[in-house]
C-alpha positions in Angstrom: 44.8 160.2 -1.1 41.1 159.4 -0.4 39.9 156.3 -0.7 37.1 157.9 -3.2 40.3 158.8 -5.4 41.6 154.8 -5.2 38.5 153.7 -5.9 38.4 155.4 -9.2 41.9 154.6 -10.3 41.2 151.1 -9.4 37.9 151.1 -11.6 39.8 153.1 -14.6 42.6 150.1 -14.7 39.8 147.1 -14.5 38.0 149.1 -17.5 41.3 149.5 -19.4 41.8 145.9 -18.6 38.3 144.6 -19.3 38.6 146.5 -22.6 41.6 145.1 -24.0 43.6 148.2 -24.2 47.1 148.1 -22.7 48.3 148.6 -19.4 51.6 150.1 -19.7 52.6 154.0 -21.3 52.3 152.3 -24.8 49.3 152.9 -26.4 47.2 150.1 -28.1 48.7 151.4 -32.0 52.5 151.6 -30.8 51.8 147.4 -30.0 52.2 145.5 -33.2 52.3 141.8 -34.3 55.9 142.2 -34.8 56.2 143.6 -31.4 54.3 141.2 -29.6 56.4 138.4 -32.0 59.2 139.2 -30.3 58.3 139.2 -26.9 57.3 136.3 -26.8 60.5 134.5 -28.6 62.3 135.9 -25.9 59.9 135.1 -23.2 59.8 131.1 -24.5 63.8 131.0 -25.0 64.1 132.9 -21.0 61.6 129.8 -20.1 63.5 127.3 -22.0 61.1 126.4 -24.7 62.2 123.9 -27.2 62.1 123.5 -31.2 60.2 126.7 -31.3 58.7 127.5 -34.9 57.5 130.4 -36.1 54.4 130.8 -38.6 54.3 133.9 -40.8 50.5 134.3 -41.5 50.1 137.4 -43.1 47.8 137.2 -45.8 47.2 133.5 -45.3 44.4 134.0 -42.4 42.5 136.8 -40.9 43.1 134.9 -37.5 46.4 136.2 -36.9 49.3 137.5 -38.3 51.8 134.7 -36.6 51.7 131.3 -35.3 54.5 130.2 -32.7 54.8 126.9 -31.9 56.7 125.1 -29.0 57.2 122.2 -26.8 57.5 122.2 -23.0 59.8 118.5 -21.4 56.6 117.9 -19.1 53.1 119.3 -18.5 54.2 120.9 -15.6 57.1 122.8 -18.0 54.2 123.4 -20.5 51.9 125.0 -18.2 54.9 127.1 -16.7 55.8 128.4 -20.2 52.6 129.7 -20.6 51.7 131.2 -17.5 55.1 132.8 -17.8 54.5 133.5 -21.3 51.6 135.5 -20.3 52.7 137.3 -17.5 55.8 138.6 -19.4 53.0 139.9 -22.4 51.2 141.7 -20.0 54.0 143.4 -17.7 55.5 144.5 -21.1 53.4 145.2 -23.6 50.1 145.6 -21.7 49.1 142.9 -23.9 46.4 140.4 -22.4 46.1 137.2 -23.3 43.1 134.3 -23.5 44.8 130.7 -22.6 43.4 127.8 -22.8 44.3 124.3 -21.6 46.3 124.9 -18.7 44.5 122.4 -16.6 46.2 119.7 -18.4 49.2 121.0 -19.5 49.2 119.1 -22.7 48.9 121.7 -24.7 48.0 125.0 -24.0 46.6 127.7 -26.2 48.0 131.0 -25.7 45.7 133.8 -27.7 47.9 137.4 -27.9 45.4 139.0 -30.5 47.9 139.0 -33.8 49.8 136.1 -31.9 48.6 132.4 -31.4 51.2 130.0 -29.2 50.9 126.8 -28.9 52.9 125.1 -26.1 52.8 121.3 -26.7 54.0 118.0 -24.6 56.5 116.5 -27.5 54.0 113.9 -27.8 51.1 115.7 -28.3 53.2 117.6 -30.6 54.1 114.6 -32.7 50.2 113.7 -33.0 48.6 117.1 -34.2 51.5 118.0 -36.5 50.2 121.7 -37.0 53.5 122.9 -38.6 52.9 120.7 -41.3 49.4 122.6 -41.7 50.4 125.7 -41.8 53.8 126.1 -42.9 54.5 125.6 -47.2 55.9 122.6 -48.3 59.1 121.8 -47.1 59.5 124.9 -45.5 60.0 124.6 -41.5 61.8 127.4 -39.4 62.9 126.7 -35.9 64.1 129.3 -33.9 67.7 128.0 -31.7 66.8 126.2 -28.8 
């Protein structure tokens, strides 16, 4: 192959990645919320995320369709969940995701388009209390841990 020819390819994947549009053989309309939703349960219980909630948003904000919410035993564990997290979105679905908070590993922000994760040191957790925003009145789901 020429290296004109790897050049190009090259430059076609960083578009494709620049652009937002998957990666992988799906295309960008065969990844849905629901889709994406259940990657990433499966990538938080792999990584041994705990009292993991999901959020059904539909109709409630134009945000997202779903809100996951988790806890990681340390900020190293947090940070780990979510790097994992979004490694495993982008390897399967083509999916890239925006993270914020890393650094600190407190909580971390994990932004998958139609899917918001929150990854949350227990006591961080216990301060902000975003289930109680956004889920109805007493009406928690937690996925098994």
């Amino acid at each position: 192959m020429k290296e004109d020819n790897v050049l190009s390819l090259t430059a076609d994947a960083a578009g494709a990645a620049d652009a937002g549009m998957p990666m992988t053989g799906l295309t960008h309309t065969e990844v849905t919320s629901e889709g994406v939703l259940a990657a990433v349960l499966k990538s938080l219980d792999d990584n041994k995320a705990e009292e993991t909630v999901q959020i059904d948003l539909r109709g409630k904000t134009s945000v997202c369709d779903h809100m996951v919410i988790c806890s990681g035993r340390s900020s190293r564990q947090v940070a780990s969940i979510a790097q994992k997290l979004a490694e495993d979105l982008k390897h399967e679905l083509g999916v890239l995701c925006k993270t914020e908070g890393e650094e600190t590993g407190d909580w971390v922000l994990i932004d998958a388009g139609d899917v918001i994760v929150h990854v949350f040191r227990p006591e961080v957790r216990d301060f902000y209390q975003l289930e109680k925003m956004w889920m109805p009145l007493g009406k928690v789901t937690q996925s098994p841990s």
